[in-house]
N, CA, C and O atoms as a printed pandas DataFrame, in Angstrom:
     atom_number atom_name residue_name chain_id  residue_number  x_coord  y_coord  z_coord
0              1         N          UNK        A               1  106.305  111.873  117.258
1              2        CA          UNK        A               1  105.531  111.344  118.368
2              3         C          UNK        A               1  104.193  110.839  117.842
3              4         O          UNK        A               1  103.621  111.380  116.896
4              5         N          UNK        A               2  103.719  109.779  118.494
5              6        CA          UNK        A               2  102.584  108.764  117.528
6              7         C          UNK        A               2  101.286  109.598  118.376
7              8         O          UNK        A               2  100.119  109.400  118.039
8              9         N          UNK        A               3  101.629  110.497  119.451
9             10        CA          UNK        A               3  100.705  111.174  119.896
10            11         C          UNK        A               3   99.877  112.079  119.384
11            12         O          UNK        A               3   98.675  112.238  119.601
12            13         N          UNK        A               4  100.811  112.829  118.488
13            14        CA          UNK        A               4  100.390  113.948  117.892
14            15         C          UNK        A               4   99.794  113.374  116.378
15            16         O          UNK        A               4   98.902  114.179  116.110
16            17         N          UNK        A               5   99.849  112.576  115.497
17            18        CA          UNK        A               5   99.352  112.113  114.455
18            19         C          UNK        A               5   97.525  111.514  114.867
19            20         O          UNK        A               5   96.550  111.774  114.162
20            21         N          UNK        A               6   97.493  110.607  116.302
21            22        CA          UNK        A               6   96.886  110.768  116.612
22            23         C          UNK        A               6   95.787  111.818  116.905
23            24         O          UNK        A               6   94.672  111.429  116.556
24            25         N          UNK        A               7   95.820  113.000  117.436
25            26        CA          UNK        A               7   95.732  114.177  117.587
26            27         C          UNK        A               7   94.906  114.327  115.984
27            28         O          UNK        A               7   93.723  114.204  115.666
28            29         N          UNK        A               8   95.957  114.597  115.320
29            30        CA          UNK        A               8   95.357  114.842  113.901
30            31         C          UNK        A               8   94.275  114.512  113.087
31            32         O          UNK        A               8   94.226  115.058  111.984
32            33         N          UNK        A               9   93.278  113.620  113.450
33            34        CA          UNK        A               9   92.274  113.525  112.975
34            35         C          UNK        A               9   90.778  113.883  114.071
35            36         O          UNK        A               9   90.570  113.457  115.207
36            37         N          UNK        A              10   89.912  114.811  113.217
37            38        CA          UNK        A              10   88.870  115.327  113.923
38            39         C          UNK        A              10   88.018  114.259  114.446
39            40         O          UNK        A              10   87.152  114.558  115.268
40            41         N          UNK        A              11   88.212  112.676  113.945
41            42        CA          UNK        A              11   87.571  111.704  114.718
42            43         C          UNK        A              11   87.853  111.263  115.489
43            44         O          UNK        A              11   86.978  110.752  116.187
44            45         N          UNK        A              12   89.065  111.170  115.840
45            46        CA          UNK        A              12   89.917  110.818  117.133
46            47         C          UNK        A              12   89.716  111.938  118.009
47            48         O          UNK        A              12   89.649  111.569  119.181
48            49         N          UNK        A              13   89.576  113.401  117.822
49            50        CA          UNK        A              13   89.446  114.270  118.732
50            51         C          UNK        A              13   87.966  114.166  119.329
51            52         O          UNK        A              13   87.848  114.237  120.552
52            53         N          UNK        A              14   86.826  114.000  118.526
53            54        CA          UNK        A              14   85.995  114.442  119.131
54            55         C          UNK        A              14   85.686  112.820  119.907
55            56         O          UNK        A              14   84.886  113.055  120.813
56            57         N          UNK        A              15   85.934  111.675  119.893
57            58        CA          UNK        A              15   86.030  110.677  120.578
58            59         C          UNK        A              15   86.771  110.942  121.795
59            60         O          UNK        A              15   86.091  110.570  122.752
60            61         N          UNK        A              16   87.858  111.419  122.147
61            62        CA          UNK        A              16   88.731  112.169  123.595
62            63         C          UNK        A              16   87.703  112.994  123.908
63            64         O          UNK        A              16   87.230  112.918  125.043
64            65         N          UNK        A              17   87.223  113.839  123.053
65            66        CA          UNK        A              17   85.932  114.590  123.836
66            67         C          UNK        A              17   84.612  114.140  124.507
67            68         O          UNK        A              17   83.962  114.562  125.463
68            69         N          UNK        A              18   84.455  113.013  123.542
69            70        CA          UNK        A              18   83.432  112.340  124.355
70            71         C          UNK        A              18   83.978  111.043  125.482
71            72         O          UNK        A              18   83.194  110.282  126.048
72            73         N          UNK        A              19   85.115  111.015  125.602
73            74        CA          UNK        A              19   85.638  110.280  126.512
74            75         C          UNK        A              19   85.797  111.038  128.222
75            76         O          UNK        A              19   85.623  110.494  129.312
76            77         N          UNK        A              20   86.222  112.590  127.875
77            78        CA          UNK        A              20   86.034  113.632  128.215
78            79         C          UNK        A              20   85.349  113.447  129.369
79            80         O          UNK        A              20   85.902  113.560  130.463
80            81         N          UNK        A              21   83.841  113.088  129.201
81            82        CA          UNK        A              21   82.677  113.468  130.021
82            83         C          UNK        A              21   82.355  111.806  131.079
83            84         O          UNK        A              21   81.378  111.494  131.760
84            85         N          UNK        A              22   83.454  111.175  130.837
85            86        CA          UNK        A              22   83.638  109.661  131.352
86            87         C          UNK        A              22   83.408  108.644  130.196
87            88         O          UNK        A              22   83.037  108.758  129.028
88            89         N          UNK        A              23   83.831  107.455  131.104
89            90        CA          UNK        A              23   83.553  106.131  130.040
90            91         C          UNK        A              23   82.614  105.774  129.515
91            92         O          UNK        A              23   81.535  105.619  130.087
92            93         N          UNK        A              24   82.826  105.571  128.327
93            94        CA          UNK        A              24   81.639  104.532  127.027
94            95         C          UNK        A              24   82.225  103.468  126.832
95            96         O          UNK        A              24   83.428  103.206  126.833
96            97         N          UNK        A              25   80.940  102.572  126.588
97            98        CA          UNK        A              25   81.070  101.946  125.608
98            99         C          UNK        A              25   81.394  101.892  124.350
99           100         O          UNK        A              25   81.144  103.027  123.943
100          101         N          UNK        A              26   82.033  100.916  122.967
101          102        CA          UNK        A              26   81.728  100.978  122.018
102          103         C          UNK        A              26   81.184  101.638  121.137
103          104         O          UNK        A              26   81.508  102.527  120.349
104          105         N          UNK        A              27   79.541  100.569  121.608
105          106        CA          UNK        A              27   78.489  101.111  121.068
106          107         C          UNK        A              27   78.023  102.436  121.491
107          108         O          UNK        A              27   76.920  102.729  121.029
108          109         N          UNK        A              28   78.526  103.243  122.184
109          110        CA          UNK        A              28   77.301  104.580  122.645
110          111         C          UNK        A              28   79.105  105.496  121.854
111          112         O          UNK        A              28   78.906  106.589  121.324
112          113         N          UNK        A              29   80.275  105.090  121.858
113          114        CA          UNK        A              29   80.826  106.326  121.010
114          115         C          UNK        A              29   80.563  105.606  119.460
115          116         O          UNK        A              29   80.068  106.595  118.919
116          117         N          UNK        A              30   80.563  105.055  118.902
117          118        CA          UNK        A              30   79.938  104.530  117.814
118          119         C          UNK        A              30   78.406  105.369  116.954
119          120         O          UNK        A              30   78.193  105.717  115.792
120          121         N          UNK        A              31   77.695  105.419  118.081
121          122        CA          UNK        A              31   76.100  106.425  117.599
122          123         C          UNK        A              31   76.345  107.364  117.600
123          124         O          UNK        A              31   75.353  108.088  117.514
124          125         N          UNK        A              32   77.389  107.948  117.667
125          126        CA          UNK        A              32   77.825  109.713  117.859
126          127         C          UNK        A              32   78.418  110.064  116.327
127          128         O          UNK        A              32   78.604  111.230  115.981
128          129         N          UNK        A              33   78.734  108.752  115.322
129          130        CA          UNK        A              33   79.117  108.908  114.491
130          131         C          UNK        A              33   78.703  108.515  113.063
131          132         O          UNK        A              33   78.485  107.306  112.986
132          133         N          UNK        A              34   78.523  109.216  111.858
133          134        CA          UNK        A              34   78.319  108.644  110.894
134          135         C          UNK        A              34   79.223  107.633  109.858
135          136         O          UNK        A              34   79.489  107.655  108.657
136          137         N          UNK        A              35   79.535  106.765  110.968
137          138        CA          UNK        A              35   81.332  106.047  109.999
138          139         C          UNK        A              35   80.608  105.092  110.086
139          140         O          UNK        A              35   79.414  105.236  110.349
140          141         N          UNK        A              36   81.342  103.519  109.820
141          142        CA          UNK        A              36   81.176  102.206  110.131
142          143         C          UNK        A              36   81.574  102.041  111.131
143          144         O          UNK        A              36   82.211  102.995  111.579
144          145         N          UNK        A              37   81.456  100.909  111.956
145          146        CA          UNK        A              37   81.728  100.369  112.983
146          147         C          UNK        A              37   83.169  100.076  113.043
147          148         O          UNK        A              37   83.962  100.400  113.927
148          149         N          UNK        A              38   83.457   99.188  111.600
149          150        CA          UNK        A              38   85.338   98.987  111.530
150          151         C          UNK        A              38   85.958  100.224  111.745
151          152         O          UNK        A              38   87.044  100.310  112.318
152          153         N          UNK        A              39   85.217  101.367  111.242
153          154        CA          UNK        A              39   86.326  102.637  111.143
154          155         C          UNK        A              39   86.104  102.746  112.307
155          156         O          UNK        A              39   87.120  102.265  112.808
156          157         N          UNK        A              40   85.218  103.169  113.413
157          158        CA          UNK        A              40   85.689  103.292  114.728
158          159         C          UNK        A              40   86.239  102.620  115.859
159          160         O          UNK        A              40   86.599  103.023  116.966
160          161         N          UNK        A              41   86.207  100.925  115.036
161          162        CA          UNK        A              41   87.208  100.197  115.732
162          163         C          UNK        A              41   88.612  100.918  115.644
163          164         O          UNK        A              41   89.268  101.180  116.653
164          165         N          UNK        A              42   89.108  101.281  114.082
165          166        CA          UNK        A              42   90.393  101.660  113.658
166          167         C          UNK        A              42   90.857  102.811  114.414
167          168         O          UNK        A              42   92.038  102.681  114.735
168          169         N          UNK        A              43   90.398  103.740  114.748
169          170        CA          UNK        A              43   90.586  105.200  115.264
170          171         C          UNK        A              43   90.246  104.832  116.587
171          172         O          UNK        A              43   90.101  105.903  117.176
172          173         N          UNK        A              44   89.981  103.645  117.595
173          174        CA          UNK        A              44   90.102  103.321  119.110
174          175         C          UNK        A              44   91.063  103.094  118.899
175          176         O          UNK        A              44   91.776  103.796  119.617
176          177         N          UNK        A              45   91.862  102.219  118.032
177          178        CA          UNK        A              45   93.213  101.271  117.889
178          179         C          UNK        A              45   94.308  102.185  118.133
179          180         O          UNK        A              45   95.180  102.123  119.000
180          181         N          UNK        A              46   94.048  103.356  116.892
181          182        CA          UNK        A              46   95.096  104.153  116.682
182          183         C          UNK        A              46   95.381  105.072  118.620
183          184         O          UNK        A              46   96.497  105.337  119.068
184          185         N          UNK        A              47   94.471  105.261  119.123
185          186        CA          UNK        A              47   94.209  106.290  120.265
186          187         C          UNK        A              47   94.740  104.879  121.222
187          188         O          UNK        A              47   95.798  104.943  121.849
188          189         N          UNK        A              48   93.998  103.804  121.239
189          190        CA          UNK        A              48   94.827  102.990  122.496
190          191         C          UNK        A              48   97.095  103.171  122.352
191          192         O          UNK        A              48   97.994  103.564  123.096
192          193         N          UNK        A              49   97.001  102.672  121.134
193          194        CA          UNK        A              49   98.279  102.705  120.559
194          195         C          UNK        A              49   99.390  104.078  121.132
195          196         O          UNK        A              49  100.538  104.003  121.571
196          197         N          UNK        A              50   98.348  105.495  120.871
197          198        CA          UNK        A              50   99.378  105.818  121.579
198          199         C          UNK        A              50   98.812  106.503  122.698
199          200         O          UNK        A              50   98.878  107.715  122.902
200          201         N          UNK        A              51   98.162  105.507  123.520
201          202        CA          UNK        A              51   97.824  105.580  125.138
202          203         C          UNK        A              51   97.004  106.953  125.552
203          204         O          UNK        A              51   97.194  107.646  126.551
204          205         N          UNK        A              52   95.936  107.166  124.389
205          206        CA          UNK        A              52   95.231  108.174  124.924
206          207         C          UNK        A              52   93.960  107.661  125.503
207          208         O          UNK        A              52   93.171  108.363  126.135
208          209         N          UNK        A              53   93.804  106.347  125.241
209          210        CA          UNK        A              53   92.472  106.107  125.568
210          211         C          UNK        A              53   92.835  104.404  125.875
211          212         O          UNK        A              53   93.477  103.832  124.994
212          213         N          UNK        A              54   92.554  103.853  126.727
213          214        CA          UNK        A              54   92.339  102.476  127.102
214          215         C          UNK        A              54   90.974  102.053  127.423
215          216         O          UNK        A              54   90.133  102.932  127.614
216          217         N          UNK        A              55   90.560  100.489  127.529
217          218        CA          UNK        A              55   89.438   99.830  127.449
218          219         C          UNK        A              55   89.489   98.708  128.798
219          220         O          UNK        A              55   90.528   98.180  129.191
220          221         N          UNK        A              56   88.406   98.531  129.271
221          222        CA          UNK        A              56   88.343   97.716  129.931
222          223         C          UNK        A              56   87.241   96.294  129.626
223          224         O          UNK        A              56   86.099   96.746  129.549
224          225         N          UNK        A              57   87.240   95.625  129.542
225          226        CA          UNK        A              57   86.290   94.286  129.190
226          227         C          UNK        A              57   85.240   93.819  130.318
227          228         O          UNK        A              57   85.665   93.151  131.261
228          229         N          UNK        A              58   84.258   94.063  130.261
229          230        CA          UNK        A              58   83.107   93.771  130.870
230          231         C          UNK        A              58   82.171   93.059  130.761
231          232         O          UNK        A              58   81.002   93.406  130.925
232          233         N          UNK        A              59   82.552   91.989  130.476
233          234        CA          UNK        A              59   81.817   90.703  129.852
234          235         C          UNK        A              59   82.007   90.528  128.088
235          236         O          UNK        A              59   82.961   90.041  127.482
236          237         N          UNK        A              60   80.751   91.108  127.551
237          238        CA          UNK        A              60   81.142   91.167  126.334
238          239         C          UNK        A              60   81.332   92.615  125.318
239          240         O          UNK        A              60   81.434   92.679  124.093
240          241         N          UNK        A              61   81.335   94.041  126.659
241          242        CA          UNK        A              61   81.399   95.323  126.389
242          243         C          UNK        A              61   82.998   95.425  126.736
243          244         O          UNK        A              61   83.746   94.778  127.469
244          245         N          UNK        A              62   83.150   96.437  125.945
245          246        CA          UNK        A              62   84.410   97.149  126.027
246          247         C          UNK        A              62   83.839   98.388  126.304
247          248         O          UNK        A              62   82.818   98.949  125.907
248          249         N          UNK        A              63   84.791   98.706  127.129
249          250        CA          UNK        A              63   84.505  100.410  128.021
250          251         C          UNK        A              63   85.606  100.852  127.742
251          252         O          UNK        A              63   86.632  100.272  128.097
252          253         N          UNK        A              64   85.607  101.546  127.311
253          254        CA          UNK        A              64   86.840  102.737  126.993
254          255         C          UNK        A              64   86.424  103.986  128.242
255          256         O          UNK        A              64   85.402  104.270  128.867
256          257         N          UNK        A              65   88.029  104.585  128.175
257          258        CA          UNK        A              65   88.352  105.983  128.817
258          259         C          UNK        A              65   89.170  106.263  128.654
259          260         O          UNK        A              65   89.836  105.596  127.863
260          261         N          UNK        A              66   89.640  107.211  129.139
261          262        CA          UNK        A              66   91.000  108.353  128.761
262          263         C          UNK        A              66   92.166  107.130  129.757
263          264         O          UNK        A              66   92.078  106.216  130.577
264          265         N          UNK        A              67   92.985  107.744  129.148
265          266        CA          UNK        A              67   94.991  107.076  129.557
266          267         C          UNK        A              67   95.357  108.166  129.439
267          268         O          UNK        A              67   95.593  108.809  128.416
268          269         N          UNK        A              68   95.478  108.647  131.308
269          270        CA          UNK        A              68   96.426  109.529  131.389
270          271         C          UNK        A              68   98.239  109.378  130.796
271          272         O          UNK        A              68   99.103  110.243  130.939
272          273         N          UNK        A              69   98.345  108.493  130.363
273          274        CA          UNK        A              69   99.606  108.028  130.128
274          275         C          UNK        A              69  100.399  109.273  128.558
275          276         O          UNK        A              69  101.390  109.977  128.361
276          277         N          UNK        A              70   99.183  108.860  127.867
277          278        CA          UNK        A              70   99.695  109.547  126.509
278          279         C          UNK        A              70   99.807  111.144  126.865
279          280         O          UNK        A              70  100.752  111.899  126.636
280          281         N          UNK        A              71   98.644  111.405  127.450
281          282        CA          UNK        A              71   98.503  112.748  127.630
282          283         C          UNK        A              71   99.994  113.548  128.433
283          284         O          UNK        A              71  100.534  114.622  128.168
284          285         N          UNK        A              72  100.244  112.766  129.218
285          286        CA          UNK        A              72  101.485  113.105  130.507
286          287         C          UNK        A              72  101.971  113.491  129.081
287          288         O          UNK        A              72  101.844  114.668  128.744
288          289         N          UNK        A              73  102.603  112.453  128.077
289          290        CA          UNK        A              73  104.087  112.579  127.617
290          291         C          UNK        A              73  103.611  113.760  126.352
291          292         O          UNK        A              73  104.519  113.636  125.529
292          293         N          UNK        A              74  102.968  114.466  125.996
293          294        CA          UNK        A              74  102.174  115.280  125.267
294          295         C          UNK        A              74  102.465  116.832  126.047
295          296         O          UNK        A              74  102.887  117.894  125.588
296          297         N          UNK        A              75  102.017  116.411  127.484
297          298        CA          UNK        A              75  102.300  117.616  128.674
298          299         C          UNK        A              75  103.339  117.966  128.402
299          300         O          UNK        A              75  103.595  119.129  128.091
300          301         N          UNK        A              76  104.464  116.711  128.479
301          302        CA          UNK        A              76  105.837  116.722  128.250
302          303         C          UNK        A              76  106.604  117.091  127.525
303          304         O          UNK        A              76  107.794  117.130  127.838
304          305         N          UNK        A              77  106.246  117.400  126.569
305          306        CA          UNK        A              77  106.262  117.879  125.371
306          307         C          UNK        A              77  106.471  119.271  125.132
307          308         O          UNK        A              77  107.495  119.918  124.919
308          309         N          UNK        A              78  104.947  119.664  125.238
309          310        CA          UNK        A              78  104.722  121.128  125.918
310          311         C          UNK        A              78  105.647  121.793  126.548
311          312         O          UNK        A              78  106.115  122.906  126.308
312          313         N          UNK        A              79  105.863  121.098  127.307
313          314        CA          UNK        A              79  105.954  121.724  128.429
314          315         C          UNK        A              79  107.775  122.173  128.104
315          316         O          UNK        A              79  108.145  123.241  128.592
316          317         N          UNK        A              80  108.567  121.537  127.492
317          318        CA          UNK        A              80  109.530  121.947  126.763
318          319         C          UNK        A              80  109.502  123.513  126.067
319          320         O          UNK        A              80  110.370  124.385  126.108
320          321         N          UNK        A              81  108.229  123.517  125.448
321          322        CA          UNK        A              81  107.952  125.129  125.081
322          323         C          UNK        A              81  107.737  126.133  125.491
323          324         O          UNK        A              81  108.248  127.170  125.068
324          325         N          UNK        A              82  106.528  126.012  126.871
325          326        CA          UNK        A              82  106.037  126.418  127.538
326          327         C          UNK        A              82  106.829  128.245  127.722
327          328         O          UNK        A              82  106.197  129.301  127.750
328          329         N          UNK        A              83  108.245  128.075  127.811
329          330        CA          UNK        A              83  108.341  128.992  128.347
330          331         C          UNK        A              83  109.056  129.943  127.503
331          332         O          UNK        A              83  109.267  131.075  127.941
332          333         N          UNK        A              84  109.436  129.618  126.385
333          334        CA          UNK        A              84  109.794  130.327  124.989
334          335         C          UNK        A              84  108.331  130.871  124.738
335          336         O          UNK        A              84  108.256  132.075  124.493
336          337         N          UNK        A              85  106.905  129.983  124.771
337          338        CA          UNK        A              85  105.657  130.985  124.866
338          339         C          UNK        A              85  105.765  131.904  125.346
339          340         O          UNK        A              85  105.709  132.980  124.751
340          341         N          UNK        A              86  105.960  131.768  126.607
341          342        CA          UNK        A              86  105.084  132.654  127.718
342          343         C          UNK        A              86  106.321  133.917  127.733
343          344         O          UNK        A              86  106.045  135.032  128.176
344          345         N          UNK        A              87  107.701  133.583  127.193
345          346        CA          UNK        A              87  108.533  135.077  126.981
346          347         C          UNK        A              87  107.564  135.582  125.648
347          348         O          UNK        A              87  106.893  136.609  125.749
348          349         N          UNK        A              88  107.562  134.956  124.695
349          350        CA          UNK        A              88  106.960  135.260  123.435
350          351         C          UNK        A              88  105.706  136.537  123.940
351          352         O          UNK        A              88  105.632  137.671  123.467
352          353         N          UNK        A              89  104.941  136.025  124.860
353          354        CA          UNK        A              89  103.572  136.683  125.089
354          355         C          UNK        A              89  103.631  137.474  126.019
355          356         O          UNK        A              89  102.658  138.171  126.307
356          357         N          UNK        A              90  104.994  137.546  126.807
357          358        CA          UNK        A              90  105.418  138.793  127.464
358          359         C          UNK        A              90  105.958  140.111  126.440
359          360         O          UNK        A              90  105.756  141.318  126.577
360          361         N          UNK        A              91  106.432  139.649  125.779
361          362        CA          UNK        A              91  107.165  140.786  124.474
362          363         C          UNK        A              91  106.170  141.196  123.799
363          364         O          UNK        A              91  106.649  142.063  123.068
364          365         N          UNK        A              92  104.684  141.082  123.511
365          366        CA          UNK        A              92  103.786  140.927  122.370
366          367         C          UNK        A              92  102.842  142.051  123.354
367          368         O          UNK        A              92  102.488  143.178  123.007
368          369         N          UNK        A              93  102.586  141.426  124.563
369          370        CA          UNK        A              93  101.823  142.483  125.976
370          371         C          UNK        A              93  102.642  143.448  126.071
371          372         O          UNK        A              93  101.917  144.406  126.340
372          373         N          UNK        A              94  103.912  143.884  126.011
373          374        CA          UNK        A              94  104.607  145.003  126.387
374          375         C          UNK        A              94  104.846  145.568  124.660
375          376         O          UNK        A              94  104.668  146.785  124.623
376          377         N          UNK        A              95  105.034  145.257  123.914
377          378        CA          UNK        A              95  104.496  145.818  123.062
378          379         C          UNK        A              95  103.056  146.352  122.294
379          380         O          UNK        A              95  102.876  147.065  121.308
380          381         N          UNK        A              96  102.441  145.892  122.911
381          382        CA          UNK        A              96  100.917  146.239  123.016
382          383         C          UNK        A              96  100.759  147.512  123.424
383          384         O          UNK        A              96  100.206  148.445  122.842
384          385         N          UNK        A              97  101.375  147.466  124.642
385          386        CA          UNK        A              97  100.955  148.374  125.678
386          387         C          UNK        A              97  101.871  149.570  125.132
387          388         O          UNK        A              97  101.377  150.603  124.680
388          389         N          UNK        A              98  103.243  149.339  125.215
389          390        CA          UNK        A              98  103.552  150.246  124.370
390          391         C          UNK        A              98  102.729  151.475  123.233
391          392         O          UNK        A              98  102.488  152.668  123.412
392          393         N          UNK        A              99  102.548  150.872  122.447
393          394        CA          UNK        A              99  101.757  150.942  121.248
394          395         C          UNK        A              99  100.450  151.777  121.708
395          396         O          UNK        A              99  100.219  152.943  121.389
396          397         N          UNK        A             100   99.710  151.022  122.452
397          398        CA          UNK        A             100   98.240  152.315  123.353
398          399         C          UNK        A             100   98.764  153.556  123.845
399          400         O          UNK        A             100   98.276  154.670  123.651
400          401         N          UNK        A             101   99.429  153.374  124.265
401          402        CA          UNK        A             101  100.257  154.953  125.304
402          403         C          UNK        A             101  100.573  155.639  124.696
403          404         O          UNK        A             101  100.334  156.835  124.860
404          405         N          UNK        A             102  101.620  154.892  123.201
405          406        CA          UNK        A             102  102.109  156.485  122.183
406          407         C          UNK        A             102  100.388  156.496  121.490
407          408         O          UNK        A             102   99.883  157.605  121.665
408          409         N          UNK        A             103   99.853  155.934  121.082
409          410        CA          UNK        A             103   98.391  156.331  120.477
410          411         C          UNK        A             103   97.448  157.408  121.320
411          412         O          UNK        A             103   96.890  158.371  120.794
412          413         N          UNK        A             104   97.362  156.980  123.059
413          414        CA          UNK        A             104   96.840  157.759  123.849
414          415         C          UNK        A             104   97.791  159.222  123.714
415          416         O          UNK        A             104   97.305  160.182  123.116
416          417         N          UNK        A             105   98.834  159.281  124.168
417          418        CA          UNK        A             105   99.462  160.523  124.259
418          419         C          UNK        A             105   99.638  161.064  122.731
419          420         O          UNK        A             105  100.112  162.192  122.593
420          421         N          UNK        A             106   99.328  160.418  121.743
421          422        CA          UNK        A             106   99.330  161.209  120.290
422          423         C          UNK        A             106   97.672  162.106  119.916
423          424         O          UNK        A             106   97.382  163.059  119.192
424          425         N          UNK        A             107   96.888  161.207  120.833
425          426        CA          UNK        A             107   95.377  161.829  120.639
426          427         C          UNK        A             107   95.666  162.757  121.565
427          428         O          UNK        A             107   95.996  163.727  120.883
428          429         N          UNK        A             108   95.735  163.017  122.526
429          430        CA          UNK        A             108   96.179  163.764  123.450
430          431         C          UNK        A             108   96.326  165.076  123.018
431          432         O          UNK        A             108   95.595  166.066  123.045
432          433         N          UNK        A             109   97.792  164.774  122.490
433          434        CA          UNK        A             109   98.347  166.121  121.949
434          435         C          UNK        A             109   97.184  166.799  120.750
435          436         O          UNK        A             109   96.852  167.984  120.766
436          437         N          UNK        A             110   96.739  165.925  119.883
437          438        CA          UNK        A             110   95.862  166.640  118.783
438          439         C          UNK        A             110   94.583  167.411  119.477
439          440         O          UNK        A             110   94.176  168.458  118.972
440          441         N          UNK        A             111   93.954  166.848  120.671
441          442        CA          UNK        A             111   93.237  167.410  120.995
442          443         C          UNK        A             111   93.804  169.035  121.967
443          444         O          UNK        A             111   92.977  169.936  122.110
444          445         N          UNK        A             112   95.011  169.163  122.446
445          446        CA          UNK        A             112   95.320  170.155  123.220
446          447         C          UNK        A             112   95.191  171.841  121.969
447          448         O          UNK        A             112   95.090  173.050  122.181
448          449         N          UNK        A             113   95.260  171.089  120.895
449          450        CA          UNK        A             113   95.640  171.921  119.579
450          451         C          UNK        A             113   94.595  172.910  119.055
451          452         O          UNK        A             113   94.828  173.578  118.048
């Protein structure tokens, strides 16, 4: 998935983060960074590409924001797992708990002694 490669670089993430807080410009996610200008053309490209972020044209600004689009199929994704997790983290809590109770009832006993 071209989503997740995306994903993979900490400049592309923290750009979704600052997309995050609403639309920029270019130039204002551009000053957030110590790259060139081409490289943050390249890493919009890669993020439009796989629909995490789209632009709108405003004369001679480009406004970027988030595309719910990529994100959905990412959800989608997930969400395939979701529930092999959430048994996973049911077995891990009941073994937890397990685990306190024989510890509680083992202090227990040493102290009755």
């Amino acid at each position: 998935m071209q989503i997740f490669e995306a994903l993979g670089d900490p400049v592309r993430r923290r750009i979704l983060e600052l997309l995050a807080d609403g639309p920029r410009t270019v130039n204002e996610i551009d000053a957030e960074f110590d790259i060139s200008r081409p490289a943050i053309s390249r890493h919009l490209q890669v993020l439009r590409n796989s629909q995490l972020v789209r632009f709108e044209a405003d004369r001679q600004r480009r406004i970027y924001e988030l595309d719910v689009r990529g994100f959905a199929e990412a959800e989608a994704w997930f969400a395939r797992y979701r529930k092999l997790w959430s048994t996973q983290l049911d077995v891990l809590a009941r073994n937890v708990e397990s685990r306190r109770k024989r510890h509680a009832k083992a202090g227990k006993h040493r102290a009755d002694r």
